[in-house]
DRENTORKOL-3810 file (N, C-alpha, C; in nm, 4 decimals):
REM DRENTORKOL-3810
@n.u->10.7867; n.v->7.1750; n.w->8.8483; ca.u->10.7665; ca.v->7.1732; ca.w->8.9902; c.u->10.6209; c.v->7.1425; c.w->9.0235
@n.u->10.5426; n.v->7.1895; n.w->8.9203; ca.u->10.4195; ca.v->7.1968; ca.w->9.0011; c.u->10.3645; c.v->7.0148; c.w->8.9839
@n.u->10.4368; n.v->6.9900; n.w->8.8349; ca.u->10.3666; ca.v->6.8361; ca.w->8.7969; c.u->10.4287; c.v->6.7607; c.w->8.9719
@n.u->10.5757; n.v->6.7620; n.w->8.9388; ca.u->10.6407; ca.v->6.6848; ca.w->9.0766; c.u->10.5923; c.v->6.7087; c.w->9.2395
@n.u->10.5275; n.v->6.8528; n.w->9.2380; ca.u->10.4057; ca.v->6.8873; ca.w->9.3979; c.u->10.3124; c.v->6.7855; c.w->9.3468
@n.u->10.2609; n.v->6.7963; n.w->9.2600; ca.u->10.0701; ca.v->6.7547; ca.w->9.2525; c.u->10.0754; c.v->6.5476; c.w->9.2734
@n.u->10.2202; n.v->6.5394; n.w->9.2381; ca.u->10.2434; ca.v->6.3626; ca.w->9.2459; c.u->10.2841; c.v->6.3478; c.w->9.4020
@n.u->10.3457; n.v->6.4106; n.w->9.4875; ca.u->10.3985; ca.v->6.3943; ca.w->9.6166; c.u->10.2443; c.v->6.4382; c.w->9.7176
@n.u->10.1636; n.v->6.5562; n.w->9.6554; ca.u->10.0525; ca.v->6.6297; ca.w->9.7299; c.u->9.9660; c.v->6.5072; c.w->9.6728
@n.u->9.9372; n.v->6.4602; n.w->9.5721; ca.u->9.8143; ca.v->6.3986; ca.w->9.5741; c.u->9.6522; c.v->6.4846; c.w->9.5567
@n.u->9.7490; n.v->6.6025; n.w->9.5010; ca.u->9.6240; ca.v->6.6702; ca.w->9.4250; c.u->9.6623; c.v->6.7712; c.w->9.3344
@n.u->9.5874; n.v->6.8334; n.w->9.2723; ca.u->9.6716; ca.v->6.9008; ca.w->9.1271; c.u->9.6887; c.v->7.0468; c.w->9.1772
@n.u->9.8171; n.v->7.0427; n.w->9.0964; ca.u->9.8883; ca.v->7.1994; ca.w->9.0865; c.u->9.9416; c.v->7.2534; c.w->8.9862
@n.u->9.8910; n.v->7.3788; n.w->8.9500; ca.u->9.9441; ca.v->7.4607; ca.w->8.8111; c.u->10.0227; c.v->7.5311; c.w->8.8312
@n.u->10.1045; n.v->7.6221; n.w->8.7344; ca.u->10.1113; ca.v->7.7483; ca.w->8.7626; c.u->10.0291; c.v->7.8503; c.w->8.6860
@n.u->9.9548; n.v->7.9349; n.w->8.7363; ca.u->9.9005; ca.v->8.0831; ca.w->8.7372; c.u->9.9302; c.v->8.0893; c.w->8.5602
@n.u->9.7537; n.v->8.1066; n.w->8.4930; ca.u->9.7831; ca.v->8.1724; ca.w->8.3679; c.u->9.8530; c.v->8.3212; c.w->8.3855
@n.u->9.8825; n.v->8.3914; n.w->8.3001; ca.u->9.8927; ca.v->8.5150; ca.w->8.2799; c.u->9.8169; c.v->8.6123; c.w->8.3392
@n.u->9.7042; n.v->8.5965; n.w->8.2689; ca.u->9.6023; ca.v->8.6828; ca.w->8.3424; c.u->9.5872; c.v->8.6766; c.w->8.4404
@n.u->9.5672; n.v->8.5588; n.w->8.5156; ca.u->9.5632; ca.v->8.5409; ca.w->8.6905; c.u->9.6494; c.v->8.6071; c.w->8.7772
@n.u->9.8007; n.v->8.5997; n.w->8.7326; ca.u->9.9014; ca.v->8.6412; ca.w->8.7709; c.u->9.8908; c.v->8.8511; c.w->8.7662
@n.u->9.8550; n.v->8.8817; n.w->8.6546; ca.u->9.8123; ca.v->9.0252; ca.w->8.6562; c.u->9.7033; c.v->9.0388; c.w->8.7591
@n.u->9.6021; n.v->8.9772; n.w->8.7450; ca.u->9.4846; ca.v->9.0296; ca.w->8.8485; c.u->9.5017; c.v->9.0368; c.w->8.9687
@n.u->9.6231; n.v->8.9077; n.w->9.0215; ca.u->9.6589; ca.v->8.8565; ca.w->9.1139; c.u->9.7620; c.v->9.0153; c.w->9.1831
@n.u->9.8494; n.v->9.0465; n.w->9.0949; ca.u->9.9188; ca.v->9.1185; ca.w->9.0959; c.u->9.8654; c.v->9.3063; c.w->9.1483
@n.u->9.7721; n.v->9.3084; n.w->9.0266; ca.u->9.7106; ca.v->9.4453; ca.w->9.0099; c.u->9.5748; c.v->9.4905; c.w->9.0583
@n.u->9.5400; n.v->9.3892; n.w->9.0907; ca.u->9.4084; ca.v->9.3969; ca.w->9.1576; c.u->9.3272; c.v->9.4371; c.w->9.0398
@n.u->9.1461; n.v->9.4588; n.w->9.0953; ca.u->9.1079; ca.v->9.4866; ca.w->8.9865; c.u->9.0808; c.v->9.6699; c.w->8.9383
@n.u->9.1108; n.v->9.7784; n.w->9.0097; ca.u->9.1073; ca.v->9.8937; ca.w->9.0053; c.u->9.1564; c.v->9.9542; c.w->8.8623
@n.u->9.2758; n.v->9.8521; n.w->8.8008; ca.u->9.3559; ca.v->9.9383; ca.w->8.7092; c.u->9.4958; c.v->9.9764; c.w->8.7035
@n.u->9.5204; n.v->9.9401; n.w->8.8313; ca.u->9.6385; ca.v->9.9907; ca.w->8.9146; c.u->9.7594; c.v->9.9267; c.w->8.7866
@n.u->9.9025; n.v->10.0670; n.w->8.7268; ca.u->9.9861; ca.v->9.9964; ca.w->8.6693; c.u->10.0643; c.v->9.8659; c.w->8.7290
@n.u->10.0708; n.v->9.9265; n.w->8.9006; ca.u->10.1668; ca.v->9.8192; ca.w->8.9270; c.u->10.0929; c.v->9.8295; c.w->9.0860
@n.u->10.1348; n.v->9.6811; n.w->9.1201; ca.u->10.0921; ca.v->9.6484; ca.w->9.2603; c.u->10.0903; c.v->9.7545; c.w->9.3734
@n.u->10.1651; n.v->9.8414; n.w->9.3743; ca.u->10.1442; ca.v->9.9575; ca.w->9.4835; c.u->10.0674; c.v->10.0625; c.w->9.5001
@n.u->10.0568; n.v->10.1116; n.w->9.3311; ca.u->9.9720; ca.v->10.1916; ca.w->9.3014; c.u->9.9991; c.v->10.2355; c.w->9.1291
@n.u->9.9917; n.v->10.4056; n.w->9.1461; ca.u->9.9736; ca.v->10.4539; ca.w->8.9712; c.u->10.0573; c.v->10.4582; c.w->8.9197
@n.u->10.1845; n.v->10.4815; n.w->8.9675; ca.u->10.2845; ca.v->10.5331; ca.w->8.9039; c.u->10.4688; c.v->10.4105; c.w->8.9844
@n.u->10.5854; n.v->10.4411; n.w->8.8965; ca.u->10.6619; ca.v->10.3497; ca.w->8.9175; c.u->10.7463; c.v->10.3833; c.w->8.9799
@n.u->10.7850; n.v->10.3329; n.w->9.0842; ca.u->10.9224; ca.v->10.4152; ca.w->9.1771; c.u->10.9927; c.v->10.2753; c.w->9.2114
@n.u->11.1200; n.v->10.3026; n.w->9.1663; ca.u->11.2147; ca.v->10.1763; ca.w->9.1954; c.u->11.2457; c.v->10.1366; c.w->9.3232
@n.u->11.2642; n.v->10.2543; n.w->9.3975; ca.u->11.2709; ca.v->10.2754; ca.w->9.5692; c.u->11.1482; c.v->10.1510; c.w->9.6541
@n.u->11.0565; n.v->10.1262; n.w->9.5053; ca.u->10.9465; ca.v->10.0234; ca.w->9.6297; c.u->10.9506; c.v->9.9093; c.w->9.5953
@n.u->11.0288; n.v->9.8902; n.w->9.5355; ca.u->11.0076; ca.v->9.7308; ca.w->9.4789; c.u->11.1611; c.v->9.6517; c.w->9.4675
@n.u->11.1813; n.v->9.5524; n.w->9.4302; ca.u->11.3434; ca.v->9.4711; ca.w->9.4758; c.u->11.3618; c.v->9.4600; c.w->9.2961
@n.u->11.3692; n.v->9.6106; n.w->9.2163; ca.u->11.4078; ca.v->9.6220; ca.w->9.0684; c.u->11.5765; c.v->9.6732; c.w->9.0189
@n.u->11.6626; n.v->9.6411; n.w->9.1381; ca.u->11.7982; ca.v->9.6932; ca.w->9.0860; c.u->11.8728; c.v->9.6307; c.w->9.2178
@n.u->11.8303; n.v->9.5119; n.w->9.2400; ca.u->11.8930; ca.v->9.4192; ca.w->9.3800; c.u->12.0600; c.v->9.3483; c.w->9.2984
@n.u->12.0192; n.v->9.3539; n.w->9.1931; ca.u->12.0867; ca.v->9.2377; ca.w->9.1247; c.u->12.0681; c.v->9.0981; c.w->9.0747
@n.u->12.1280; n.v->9.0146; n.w->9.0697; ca.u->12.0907; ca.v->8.8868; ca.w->9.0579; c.u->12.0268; c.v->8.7812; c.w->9.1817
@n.u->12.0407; n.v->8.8739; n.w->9.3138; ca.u->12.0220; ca.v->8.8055; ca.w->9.4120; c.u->11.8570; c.v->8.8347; c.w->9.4548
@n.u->11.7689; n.v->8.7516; n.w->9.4779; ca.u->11.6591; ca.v->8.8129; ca.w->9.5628; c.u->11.6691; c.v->8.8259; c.w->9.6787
@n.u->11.5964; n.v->8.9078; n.w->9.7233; ca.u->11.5891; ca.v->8.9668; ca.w->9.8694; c.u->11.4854; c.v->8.9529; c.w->9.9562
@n.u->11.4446; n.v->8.9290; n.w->10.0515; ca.u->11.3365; ca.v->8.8891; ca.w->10.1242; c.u->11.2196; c.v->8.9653; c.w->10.1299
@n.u->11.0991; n.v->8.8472; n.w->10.1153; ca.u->10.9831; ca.v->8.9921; ca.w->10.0708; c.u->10.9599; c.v->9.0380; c.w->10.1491
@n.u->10.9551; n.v->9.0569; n.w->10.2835; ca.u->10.9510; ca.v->9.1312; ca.w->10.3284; c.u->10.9723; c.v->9.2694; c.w->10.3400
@n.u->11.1558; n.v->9.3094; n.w->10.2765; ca.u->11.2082; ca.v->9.4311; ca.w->10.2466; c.u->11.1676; c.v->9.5631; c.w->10.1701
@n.u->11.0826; n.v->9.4769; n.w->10.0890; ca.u->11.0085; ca.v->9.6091; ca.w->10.0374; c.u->10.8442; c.v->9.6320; c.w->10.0756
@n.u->10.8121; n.v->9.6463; n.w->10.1856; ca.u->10.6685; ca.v->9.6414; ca.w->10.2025; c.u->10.5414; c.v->9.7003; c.w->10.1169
@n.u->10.5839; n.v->9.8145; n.w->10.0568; ca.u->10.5161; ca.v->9.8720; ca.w->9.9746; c.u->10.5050; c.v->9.8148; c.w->9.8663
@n.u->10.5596; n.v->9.6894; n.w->9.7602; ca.u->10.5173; ca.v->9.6253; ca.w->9.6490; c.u->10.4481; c.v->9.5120; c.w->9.7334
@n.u->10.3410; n.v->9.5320; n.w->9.7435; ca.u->10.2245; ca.v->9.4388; ca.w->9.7879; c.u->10.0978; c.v->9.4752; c.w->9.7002
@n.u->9.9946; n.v->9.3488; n.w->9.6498; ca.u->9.9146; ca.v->9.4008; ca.w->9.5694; c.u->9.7798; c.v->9.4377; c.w->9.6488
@n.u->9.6712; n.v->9.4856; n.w->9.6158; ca.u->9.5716; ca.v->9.4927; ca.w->9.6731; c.u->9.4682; c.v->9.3741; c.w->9.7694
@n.u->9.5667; n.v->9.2647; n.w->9.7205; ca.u->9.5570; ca.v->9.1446; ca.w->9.7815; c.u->9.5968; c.v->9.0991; c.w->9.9074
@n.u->9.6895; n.v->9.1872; n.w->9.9276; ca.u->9.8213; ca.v->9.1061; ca.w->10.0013; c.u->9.9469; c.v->9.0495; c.w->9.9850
@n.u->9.9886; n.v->9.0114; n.w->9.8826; ca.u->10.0684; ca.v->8.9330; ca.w->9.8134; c.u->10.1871; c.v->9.0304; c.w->9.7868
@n.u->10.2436; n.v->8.9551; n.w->9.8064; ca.u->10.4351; ca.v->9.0610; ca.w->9.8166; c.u->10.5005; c.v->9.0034; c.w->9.7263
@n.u->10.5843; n.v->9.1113; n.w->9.6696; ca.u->10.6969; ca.v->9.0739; ca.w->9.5748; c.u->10.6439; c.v->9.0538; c.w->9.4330
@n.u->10.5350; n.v->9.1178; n.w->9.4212; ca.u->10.5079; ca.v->9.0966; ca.w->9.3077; c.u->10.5565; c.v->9.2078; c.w->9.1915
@n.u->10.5598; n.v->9.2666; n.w->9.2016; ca.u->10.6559; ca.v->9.4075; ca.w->9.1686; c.u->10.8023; c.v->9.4212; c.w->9.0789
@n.u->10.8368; n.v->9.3327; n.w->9.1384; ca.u->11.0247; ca.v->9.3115; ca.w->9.1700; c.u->11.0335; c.v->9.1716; c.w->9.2652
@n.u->11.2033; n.v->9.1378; n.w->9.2897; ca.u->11.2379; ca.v->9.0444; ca.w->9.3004; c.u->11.2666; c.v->8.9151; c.w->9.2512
@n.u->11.1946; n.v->8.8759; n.w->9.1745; ca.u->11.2105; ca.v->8.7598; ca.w->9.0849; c.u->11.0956; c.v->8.7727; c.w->8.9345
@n.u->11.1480; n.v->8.6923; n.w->8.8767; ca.u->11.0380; ca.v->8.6592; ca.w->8.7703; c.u->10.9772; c.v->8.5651; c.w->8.7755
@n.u->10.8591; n.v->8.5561; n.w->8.7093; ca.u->10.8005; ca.v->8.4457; ca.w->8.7631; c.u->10.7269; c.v->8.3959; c.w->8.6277
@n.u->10.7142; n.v->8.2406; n.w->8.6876; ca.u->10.6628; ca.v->8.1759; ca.w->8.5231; c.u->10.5515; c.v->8.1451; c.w->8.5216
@n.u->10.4675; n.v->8.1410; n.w->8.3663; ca.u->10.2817; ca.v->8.1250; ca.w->8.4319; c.u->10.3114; c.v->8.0145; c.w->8.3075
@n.u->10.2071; n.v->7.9823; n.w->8.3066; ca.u->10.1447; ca.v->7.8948; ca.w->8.2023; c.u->10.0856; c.v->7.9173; c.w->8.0929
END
């Protein structure tokens, strides 16, 4: 996807090493998971099923960033 954006955009697009994706995720504090210290299934989209759900729905898996759904909901692929 990103090669087929960067040929239609006309400028380059990756996807997110690993690490980016954690920092991105966890901010830099330490934090286990985007919300905070500890893991509660209740905040994140981790037993939806096969379907994702809109990020919105879980407001509390947001990282120190801003960034939603990072938590739960999908998986996601880095580079």
């Amino acid at each position: 996807f990103a090669y087929w954006f960067s040929t239609r955009s006309g400028r380059h697009w990756r996807l997110p090493h690993e690490s980016q994706w954690e920092k991105a995720a966890r901010g830099v504090d330490g934090r286990p998971y985007p919300w905070g210290p500890r893991f509660d299934a209740s905040l994140a989209a981790v037993n939806s099923g096969s379907h994702p759900v809109a990020v919105d729905r879980f407001p509390w898996d947001e990282s120190p960033y801003g960034i939603r759904g990072m938590g739960g909901n999908v998986r996601e692929w880095c580079d």
